[in-house]
VOGU-3710 file (C-alpha; in Angstrom, 3 decimals, decimal comma):
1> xxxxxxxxxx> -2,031/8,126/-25,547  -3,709/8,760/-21,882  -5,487/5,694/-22,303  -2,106/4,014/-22,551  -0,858/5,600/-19,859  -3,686/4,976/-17,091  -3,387/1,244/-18,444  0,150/1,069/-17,610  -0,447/3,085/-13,891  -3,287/0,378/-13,222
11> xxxxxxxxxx> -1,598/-2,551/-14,377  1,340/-1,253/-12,367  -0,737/-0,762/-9,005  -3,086/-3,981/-9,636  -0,300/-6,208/-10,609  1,272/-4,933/-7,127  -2,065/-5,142/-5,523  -2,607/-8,920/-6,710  1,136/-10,422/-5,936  0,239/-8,646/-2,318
21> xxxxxxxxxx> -2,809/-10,651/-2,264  -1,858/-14,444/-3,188  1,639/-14,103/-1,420  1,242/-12,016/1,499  -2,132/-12,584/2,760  -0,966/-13,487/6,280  1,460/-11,474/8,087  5,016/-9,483/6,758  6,810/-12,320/8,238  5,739/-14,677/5,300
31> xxxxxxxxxx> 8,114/-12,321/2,644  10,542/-14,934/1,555  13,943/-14,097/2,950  16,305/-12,975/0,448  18,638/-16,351/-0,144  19,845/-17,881/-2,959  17,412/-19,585/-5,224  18,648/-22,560/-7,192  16,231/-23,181/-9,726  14,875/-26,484/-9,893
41> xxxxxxxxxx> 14,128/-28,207/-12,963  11,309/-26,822/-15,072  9,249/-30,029/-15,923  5,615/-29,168/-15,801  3,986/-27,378/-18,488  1,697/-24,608/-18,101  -0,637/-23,956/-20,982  -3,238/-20,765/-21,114  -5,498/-20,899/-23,525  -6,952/-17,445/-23,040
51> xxxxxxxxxx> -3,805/-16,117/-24,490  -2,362/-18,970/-26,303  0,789/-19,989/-25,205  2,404/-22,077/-22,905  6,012/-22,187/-20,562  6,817/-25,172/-18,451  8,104/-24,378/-14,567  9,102/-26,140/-11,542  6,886/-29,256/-10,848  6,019/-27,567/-7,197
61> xxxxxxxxxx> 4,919/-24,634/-8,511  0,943/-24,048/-9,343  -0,641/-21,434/-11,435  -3,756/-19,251/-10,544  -5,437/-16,838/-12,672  -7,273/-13,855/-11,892  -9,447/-12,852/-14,931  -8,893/-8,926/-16,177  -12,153/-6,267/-16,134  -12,969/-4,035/-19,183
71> xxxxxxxxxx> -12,245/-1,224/-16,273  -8,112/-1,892/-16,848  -7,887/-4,359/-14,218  -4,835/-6,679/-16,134  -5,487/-10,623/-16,659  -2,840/-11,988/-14,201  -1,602/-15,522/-13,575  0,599/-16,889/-10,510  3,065/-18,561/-10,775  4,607/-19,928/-7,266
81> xxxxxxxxxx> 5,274/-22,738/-5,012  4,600/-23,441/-0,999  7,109/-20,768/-0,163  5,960/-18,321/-2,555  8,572/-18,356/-5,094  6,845/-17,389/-8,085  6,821/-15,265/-10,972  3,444/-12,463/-11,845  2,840/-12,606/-15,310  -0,080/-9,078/-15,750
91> xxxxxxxxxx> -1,586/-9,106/-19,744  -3,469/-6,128/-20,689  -4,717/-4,890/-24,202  -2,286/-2,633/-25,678  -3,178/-0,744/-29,245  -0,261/-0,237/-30,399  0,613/-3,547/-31,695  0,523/-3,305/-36,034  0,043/-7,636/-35,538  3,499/-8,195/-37,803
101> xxxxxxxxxx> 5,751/-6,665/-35,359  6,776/-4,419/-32,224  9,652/-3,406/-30,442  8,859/-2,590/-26,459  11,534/0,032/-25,742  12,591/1,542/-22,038  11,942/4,980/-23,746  8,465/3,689/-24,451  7,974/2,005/-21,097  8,720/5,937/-19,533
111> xxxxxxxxxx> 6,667/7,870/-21,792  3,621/6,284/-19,695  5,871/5,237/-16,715  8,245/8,364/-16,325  8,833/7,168/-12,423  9,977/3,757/-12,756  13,468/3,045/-12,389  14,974/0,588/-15,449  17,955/-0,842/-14,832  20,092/-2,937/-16,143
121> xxxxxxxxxx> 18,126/-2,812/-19,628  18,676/-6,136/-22,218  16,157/-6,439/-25,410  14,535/-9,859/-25,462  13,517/-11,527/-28,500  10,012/-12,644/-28,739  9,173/-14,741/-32,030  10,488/-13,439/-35,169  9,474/-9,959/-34,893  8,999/-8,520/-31,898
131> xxxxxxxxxx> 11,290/-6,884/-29,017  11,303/-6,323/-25,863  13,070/-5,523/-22,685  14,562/-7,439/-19,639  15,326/-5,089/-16,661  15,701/-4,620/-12,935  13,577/-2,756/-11,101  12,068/-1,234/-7,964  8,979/-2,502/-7,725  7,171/-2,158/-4,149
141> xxxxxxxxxx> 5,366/-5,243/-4,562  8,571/-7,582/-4,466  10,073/-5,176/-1,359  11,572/-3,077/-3,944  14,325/-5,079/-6,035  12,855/-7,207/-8,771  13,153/-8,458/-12,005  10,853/-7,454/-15,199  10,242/-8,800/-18,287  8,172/-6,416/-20,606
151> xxxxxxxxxx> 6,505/-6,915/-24,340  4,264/-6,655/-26,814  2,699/-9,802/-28,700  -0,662/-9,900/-30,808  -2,087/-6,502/-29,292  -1,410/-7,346/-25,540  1,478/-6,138/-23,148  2,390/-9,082/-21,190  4,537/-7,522/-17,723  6,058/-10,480/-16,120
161> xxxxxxxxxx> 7,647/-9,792/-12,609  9,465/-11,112/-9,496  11,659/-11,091/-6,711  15,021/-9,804/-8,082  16,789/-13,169/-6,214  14,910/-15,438/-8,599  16,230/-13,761/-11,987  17,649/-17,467/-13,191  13,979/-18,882/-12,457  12,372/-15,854/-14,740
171> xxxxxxxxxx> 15,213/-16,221/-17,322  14,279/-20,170/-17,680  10,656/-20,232/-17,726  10,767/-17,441/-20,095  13,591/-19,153/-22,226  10,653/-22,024/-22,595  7,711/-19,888/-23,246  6,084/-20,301/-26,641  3,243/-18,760/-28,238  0,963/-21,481/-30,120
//
């Protein structure tokens, strides 16, 4: 259960570290200003093959990925354009996964979280049997309102994340993601 826990405190701070990193690396004028987004539409595919699945997004956008360390450091891929729109998507190992089935609940999420704020809690169906949750948040890395899409799936938690202004993006790249 601690290991859990740490995993979840690193992935939090490292995920935060590494959005920091690839969107902010200039000056706190570059934070994209808090307007309406209008989602454009999601025609290029995306494809990892380190975790098997793909998602298509907005042809502007590029992916990066930053490979994960056996020290907890998550697997993390980009997902943004010029003006840094984009969407964090953090994959760790998580041992709880049985491989036929989990549900990702918010009590779950605070047992090794107790400090983050959930609101706005939906389940989200991934495949046939898993669950997990769609919620706003407070995360620091996107100044403190974003958007968070939490499960499990074949013994990884995947955390996907952004700016709370860009919920329709997250809701349609996720509404295309498929595991192969």
């Amino acid at each position: 259960m601690k290991k859990i826990i740490a995993i979840a405190v690193v992935v939090l701070i490292l995920s935060g570290g590494a959005w920091w990193h690839f969107m902010y690396q200039h000056s706190p004028e570059s934070v994209p200003e808090q307007v309406p987004y209008t989602v454009p539409t999601l025609s290029k595919e995306y494809y990892n093959s380190s975790h098997n699945f793909s998602l298509n997004m907005p042809a502007d956008f590029t992916a990066q990925e930053i490979s994960g360390d056996p020290d907890g450091t998550p697997y993390t891929i980009v997902l943004q354009d010029q003006s840094s729109n984009g969407i964090q998507i953090a994959i760790s190992p998580f041992d709880e996964d049985t491989g036929g089935g989990y549900t990702l609940t918010q009590a779950r999420i605070q047992q090794d979280v107790p400090d983050m704020q959930i609101m706005e809690p939906q389940v989200v169906e991934v495949g046939n049997n898993y669950k997990g949750l769609a919620f706003k948040s407070n995360n620091e890395a996107f100044g403190g309102a974003s958007r968070e899409v939490w499960f499990v799936f074949r013994g990884n938690l995947y955390q996907i994340s952004t700016y709370e202004r860009l919920d329709n993006l997250l809701k349609g790249i996720f509404q295309t993601w498929q595991f192969q």
